[in-house]
C-alpha positions as CSV (number, residue, x, y, z in Angstrom):
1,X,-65.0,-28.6,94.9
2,X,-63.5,-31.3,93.0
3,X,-66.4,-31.0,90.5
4,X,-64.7,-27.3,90.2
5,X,-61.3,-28.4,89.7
6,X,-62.1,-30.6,87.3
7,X,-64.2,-28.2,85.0
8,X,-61.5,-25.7,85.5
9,X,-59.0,-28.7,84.4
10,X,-61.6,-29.1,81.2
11,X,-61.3,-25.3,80.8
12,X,-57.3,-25.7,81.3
13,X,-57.5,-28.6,78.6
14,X,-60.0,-27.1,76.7
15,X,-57.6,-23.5,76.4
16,X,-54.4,-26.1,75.8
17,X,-56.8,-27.4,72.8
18,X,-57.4,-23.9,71.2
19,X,-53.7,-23.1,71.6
20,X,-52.8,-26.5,69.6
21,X,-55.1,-26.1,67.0
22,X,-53.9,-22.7,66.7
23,X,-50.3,-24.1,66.5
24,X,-51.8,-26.6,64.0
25,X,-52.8,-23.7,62.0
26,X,-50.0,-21.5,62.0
27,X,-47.8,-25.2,60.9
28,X,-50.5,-25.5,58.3
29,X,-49.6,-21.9,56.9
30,X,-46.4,-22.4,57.2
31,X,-46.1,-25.8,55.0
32,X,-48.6,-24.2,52.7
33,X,-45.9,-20.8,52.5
34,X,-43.2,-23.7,52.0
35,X,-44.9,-25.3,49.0
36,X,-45.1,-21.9,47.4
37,X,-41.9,-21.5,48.3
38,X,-40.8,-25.0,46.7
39,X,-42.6,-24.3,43.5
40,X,-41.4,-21.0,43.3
41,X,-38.0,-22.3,43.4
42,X,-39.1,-24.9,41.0
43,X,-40.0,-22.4,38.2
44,X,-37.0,-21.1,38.2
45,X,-35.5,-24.5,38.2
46,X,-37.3,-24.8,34.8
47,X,-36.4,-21.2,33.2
48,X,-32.9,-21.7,34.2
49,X,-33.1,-25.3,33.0
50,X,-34.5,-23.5,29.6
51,X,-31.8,-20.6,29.6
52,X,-29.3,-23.5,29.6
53,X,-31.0,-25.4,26.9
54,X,-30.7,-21.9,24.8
55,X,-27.3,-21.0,25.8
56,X,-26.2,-24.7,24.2
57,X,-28.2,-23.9,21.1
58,X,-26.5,-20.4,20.3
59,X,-23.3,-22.6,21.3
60,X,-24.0,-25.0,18.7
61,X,-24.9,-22.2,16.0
62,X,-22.0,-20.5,17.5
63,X,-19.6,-23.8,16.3
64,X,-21.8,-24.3,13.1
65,X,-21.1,-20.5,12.1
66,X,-17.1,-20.7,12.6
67,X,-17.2,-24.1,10.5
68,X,-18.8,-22.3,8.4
69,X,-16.2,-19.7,8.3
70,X,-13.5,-22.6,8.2
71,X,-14.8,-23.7,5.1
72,X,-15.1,-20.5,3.6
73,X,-11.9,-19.5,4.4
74,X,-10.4,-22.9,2.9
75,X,-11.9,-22.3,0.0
76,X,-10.5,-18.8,-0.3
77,X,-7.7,-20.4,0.0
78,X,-7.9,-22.9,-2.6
79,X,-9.1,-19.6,-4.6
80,X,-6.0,-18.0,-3.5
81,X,-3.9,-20.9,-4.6
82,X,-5.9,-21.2,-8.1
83,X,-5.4,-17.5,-9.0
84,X,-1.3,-17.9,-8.0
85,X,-1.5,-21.3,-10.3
86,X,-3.4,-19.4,-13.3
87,X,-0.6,-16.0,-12.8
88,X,2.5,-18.5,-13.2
89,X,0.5,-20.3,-15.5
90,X,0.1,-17.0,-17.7
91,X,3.0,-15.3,-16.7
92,X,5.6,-18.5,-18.4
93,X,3.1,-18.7,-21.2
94,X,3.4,-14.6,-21.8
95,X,7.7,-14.9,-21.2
96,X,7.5,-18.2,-23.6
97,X,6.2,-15.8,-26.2
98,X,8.3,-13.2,-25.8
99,X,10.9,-15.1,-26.1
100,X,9.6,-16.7,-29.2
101,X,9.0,-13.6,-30.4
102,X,12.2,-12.4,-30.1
103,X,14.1,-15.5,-31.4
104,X,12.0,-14.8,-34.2
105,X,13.5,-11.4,-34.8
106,X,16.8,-12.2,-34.0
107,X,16.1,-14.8,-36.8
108,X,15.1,-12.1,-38.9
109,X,17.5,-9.9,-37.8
110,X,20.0,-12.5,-38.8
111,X,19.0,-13.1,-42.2
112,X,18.8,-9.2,-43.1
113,X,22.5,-8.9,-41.8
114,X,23.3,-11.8,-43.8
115,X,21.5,-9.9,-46.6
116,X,23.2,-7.0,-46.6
117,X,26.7,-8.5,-45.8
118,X,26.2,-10.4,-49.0
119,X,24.8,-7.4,-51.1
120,X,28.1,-5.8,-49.4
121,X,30.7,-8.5,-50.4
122,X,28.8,-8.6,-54.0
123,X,29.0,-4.7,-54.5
124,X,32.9,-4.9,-53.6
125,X,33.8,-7.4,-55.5
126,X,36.0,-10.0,-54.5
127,X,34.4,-10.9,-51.0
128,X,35.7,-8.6,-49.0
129,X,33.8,-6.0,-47.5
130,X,34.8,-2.0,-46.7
131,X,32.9,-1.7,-44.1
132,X,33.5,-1.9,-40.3
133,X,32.1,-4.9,-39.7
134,X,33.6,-7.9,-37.5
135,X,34.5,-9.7,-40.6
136,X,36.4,-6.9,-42.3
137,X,39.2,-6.8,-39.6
138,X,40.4,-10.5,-40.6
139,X,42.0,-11.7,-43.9
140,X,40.1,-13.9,-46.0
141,X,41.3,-17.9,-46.0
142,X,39.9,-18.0,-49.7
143,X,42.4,-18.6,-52.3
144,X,43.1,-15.6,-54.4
145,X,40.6,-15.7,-57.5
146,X,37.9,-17.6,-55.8
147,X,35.2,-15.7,-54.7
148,X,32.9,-16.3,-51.6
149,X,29.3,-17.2,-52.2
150,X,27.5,-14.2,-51.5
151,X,24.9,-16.2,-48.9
152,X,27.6,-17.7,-46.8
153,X,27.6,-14.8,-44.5
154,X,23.2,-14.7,-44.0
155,X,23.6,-18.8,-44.0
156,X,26.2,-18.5,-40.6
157,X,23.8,-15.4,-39.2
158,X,21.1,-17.5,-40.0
159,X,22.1,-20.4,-38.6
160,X,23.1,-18.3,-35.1
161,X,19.5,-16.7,-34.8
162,X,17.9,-20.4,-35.2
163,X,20.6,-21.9,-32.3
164,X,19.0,-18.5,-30.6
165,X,15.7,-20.0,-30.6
């Protein structure tokens, strides 16, 4: 009877066996499921680790393209500024000739009222003039007998235009 307990012991042991290796190879499956697991989680490690590496690059085009834009827009600008410089520039350039221009007509001007004054004076004898002009209404301080020189009057017009100028 012993010599049955004992092989039924062995079976006992033997069945306790099985039922370890079994649990052996459900661990085994397990670990192995893991490591898939593990570098599963490890690729996407990597692709996020690459999606980061992207996301700086476009970040760094991202700065490059509004320095870019800085620049460009400091430079229109300085464009800006230019074009204002050259329209002043041209604009007191254009109004110093005008005004050139015109002094020289009032020049002009002034020596062809002088002209005619003096043709005037000369055509009514002695200096004085009959027309309405400012220098009709006062007296002249000429002794009587002299007359004036007829280019006095185009000399003082002249004279006005070029202080004009």
């Amino acid at each position: 009877m012993e010599l049955k307990f004992t092989a039924m012991e062995l079976k006992f042991t033997a069945m306790e066996l099985k039922f370890t290796a079994m649990e052996l190879n459900f661990t085994a499956m397990e670990l192995k499921f893991t490591a898939m697991e593990l570098k599963f989680t490890a690729m996407e490690l990597k692709f996020t680790a690459l999606d980061l590496k992207f996301t700086a690059m476009e970040l760094k085009f991202t700065a490059m393209e509004l320095k870019f834009t800085a620049m460009e827009l400091k430079f229109t600008a300085m464009e800006l500024k230019f074009t204002a410089m050259e329209l002043k520039f041209t604009a007191l350039e254009f109004t110093a000739l005008e005004l050139k221009f015109t002094a020289m007509e009032l020049k002009f001007t002034a020596g062809m009222l002088g002209t005619i004054w003096s043709s005037a004076e000369l055509e009514n004898g002695e200096g004085e003039s009959q027309d309405h002009s400012p220098r009709a209404q006062y007296p002249s301080t000429q002794p009587e007998g002299q007359q004036r020189q007829p280019d006095d009057a185009g000399a003082i017009i002249a004279l006005i235009g070029i202080r004009l100028s």
